[in-house]
VOTI-291491 format. One line per 5 residues: their letters; for each residue x, y, z of C-alpha. Coordinates in steps of 0.001 Angstrom, whole numbers, plus 500000, padded with zeros to 6 digits. Example, Ala and Ser with C-alpha at 12.3 -4.5 7.8 and 13.67 -1.06 7.14 Angstrom:
REM VOTI-291491
AS = 512300/495500/507800; 513670/498940/507140
END
This chain:
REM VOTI-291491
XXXXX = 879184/538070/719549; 876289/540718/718988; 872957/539369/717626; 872172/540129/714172; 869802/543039/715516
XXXXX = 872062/544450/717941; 874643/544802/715031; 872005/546335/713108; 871228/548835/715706; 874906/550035/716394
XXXXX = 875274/550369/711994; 872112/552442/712262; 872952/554351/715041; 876410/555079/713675; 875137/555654/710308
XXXXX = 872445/558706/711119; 875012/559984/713213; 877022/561371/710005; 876465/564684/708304; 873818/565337/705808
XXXXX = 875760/565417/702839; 877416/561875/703516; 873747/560290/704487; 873207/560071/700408; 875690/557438/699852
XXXXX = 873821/555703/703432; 873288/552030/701988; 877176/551935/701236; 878192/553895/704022; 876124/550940/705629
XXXXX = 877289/547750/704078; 880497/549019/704780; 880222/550294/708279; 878904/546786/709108; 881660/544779/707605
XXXXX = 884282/547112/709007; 882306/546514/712883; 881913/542594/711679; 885351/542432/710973; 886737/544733/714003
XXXXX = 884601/543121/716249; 885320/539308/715074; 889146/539445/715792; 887746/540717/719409; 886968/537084/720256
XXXXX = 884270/538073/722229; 881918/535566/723793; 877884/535678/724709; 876816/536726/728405; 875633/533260/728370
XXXXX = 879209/531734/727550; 880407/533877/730543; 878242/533034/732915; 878669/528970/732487; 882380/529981/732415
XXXXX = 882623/532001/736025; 879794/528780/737333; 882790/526294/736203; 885640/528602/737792; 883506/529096/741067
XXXXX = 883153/525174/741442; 886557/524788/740758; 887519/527355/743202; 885728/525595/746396; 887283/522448/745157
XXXXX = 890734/523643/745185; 889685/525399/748903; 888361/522015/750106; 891304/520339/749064; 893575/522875/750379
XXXXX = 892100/521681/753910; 892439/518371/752920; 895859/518511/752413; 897004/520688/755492; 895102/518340/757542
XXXXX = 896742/515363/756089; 900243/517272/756924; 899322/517907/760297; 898683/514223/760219; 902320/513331/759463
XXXXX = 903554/516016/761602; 901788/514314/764607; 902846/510959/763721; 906399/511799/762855; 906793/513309/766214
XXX = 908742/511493/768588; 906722/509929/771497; 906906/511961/774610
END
């Protein structure tokens, strides 16, 4: 999720970007604006760059262990192949 600054950036940003006349009522128009973002933006189920990049490390080891043991395997049914073939 966004850090605490971040979020206050974006309701900032997003705030001065409104016409003058609405820029009176700005505190609600921010309390608001933030809980509509925090609410928006919690049913996202967004995760942290961090959380991502431990997540693709994980699916890149698992990835070269599924390769290595797809070589495993198709040696181990060559294997069989060879010794299930009749002498010739």
């Amino acid at each position: 999720m966004l850090d605490p600054k971040q979020f206050d950036d974006l309701v900032q940003r997003l705030s001065s970007a409104m016409p003058k006349g609405i820029q009176v009522l700005q505190e609600d128009i921010n309390r608001n604006l933030r809980a509509s973002l925090e609410a928006g933006l919690g049913r996202l189920d967004l995760v942290t760059r961090e959380e991502f990049d431990v997540q693709s490390a994980v699916l890149a080891r698992t990835r070269e262990k599924v390769a290595a043991l797809e070589k495993q395997v198709s040696a181990l049914e060559q294997a069989l192949a060879i010794a299930r073939s009749p002498a010739d």
